[in-house]
C-alpha positions in Angstrom: -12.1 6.8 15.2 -9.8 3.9 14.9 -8.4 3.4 10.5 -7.7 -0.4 9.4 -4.2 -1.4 9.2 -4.7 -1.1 5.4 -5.6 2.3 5.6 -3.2 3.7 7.9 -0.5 2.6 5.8 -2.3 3.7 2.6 -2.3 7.1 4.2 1.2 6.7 4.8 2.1 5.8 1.3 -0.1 8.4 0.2 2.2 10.6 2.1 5.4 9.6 0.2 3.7 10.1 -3.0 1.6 9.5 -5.7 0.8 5.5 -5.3 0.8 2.9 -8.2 1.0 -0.7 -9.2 1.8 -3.6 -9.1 3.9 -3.4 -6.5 7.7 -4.6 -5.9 8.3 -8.2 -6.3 9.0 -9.1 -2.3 11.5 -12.1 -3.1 14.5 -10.6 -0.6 15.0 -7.3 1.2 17.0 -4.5 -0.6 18.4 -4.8 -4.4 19.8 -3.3 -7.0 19.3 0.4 -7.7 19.7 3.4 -6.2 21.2 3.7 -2.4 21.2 6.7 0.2 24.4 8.2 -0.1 24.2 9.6 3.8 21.4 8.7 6.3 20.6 9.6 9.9 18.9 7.3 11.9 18.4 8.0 15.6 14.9 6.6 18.1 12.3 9.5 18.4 11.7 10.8 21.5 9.1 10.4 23.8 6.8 13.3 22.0 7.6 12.8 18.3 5.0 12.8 16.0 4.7 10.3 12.9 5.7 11.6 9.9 6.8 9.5 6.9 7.5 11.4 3.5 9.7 12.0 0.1 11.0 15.3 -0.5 12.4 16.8 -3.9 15.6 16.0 -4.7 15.7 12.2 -2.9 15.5 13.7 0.5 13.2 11.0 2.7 12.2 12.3 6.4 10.8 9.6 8.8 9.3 10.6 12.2 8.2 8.2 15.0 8.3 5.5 12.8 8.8 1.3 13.4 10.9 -1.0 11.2 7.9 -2.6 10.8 6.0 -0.1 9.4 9.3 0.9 7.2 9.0 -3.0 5.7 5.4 -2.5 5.0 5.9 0.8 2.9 8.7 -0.5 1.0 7.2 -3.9 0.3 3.6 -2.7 -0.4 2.4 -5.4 2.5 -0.4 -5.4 4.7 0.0 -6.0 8.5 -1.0 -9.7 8.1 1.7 -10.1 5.1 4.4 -9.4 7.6 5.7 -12.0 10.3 8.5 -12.8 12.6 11.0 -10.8 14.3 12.0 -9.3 17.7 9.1 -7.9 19.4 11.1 -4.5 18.9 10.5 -4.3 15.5 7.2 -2.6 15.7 7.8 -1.4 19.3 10.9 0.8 19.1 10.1 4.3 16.9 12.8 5.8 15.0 13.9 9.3 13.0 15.3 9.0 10.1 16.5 11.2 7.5 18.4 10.5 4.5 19.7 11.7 1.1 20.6 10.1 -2.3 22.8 11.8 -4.5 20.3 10.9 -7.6 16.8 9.8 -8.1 16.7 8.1 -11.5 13.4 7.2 -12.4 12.3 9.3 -9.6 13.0 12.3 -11.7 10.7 10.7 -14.9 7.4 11.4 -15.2 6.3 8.1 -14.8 4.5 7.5 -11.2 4.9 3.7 -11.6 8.8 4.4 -12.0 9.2 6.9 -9.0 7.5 5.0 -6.7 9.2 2.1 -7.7 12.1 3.9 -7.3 11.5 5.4 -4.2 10.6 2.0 -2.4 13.9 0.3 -3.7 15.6 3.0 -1.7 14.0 2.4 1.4 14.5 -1.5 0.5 18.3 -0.8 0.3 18.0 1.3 3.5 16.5 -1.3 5.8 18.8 -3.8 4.3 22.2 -1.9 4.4 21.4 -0.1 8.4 19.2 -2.6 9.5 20.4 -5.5 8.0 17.2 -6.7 7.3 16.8 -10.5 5.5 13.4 -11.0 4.8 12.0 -14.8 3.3 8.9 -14.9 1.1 6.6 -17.9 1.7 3.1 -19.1 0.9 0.6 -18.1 4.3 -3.1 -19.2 4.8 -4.8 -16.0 5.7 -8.0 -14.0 4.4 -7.8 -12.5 0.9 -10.4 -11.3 -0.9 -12.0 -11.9 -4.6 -12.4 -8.9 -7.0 -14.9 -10.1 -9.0 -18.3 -8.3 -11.3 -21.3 -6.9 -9.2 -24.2 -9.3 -9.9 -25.6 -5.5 -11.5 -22.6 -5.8 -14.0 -19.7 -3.6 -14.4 -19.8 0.2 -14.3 -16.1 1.1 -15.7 -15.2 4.3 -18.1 -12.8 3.2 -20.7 -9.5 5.1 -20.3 -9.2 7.3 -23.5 -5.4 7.0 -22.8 -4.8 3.7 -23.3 -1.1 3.3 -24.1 -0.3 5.7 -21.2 1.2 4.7 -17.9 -1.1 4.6 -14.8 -2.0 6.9 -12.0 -3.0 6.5 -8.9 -3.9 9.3 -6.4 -6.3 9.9 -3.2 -6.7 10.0 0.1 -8.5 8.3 3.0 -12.4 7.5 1.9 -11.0 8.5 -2.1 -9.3 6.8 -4.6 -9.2 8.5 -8.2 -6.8 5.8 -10.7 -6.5 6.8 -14.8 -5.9 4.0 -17.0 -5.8 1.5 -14.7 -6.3 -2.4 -15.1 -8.1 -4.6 -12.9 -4.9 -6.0 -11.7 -3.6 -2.6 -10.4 -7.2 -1.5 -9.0 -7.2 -4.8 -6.6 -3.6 -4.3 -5.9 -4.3 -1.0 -4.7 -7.8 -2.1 -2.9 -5.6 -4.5 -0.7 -4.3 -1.0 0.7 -7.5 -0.2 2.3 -9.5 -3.3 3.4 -6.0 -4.5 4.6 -5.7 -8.1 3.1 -4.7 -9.2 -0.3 -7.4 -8.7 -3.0 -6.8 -11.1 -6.4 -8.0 -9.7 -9.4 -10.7 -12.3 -10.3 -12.7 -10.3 -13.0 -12.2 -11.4 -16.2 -12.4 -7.9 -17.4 -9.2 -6.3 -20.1 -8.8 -3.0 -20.8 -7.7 -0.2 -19.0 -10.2 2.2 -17.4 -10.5 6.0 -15.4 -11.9 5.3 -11.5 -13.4 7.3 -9.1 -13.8 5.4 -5.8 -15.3 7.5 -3.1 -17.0 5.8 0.7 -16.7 6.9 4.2 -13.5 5.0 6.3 -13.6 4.0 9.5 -16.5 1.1 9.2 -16.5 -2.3 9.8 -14.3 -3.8 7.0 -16.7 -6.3 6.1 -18.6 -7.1 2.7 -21.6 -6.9 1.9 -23.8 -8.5 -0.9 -25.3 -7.6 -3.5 -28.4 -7.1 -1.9 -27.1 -5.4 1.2 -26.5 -2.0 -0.1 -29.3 -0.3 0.6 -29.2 -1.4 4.1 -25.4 -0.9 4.5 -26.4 2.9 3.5 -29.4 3.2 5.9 -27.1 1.9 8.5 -24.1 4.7 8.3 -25.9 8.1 7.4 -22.3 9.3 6.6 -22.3 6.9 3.3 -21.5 3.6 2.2 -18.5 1.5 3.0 -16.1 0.8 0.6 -17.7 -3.1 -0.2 -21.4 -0.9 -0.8 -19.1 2.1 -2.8 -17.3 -0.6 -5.0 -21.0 -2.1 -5.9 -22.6 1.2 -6.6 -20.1 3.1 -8.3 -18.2 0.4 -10.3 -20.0 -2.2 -10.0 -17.3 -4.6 -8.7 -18.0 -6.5 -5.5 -15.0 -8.3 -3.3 -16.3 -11.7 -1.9 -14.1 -12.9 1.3 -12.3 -15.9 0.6 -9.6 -18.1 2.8 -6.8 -18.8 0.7 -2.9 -19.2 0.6 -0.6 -15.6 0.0 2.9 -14.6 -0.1 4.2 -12.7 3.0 7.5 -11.9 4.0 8.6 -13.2 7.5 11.5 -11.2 9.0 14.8 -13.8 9.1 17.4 -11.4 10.8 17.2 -7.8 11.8 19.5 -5.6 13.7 19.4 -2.7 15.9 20.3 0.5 13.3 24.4 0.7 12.7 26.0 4.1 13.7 25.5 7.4 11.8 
């Protein structure tokens, strides 16, 4: 079966390490903080297969991968928050693998802080081989609403509240502790690949346990479409039936203006 956009990449991500939000601000490619201190960066050969991970120690192995891809994972976008640039940019599949000499925050306990850190790396990557410009501007494209179930919220209170959040899961999972509404539809945007705005109203910080079967039509359903959504996938509910049921949240499509980052200038990878 064929995943979303959104949830191939949050596989990826997944991949690279624990996941957590809010993401990076996505004002300019690259910034300040740490940089590679050596990196190899070659195309992939005609059998390579993807692989796209952090190791201990800074060490950050890409296999088979696009620049596009590489911008997605480093800005936190979706496929539709990314535009312009030669047609090579997702076409042409590179290896990398590169090494900083320190990680920073990446060596804190802090998940927010290491994959914070671990994205402005790649950022500085693409921006200091690729020399990658990237400008933000406001796009009318399909976003959704996180908003109450009409059955009314079903969230467990986090009983650390002053702690930093976690998120952690895979495809058809997604377990987050003392997470806010704005982090949970930061992270839903992952998976039903547009932008979700948090639109509940609802404070506080809360432990979450998301679980539905991938791979279905990425579409929502109402309120009074679970128990047919269900019936109609014997595996178990899509992730707009799961939300309902087990947290009682609901996203409703809407058409509205987002920020994407559209691809100024990009450049074949400088030598080794």
């Amino acid at each position: 079966m064929i995943r979303s956009a959104g949830q191939r990449l949050m596989g990826l991500v997944i991949a690279v390490g624990a996941f957590a939000t809010p993401a990076l601000a996505q004002a300019s490619a690259g910034g300040s903080g740490e940089t590679f201190a050596v990196a190899a960066i070659r195309q992939s050969g005609p059998d390579a297969v993807r692989e796209i991970k952090f190791l201990p120690g800074g060490h950050f192995v890409a296999r088979n991968a696009t620049v596009r891809l590489l911008i997605k994972i480093a800005y936190s976008l979706n496929d539709d928050e990314v535009s312009g640039g030669p047609g090579w940019i997702g076409m042409t599949h590179f290896d990398i693998d590169a090494k900083a000499d320190a990680l920073g925050a990446s060596d804190s306990n802090d998940p927010t802080g290491i994959l914070r850190n671990r994205q402005l790396l790649l950022q500085n990557l693409l921006r200091d081989r690729f020399q990658l410009k990237l400008r933000a501007e406001m796009k009318d494209m399909a976003t959704f609403a996180l908003v109450p179930a009409k059955s009314g919220p079903k969230l467990k209170p986090s009983v650390a509240q002053d702690g930093g959040s976690r998120f952690q899961g895979n495809v058809g999972t997604m377990v987050a502790t003392n997470a806010n509404m704005d982090q949970l539809a930061n992270a839903l945007s992952d998976w039903v690949g547009h932008p979700v705005k948090n639109m509940t109203g609802i404070g506080g910080k809360y432990d979450l346990r998301l679980e539905w079967t991938p791979d279905q039509p990425t579409q929502p359903q109402g309120d009074s479409a679970g128990a047919q959504a269900s019936s109609a996938y014997s595996a178990g509910p899509t992730i707009f039936t799961a939300l309902q049921q087990q947290l009682g949240l609901s996203l409703q499509s809407r058409k509205s203006s987002a920020l994407c980052e559209v691809v100024e200038s990009v450049q074949l990878p400088s030598g080794n």
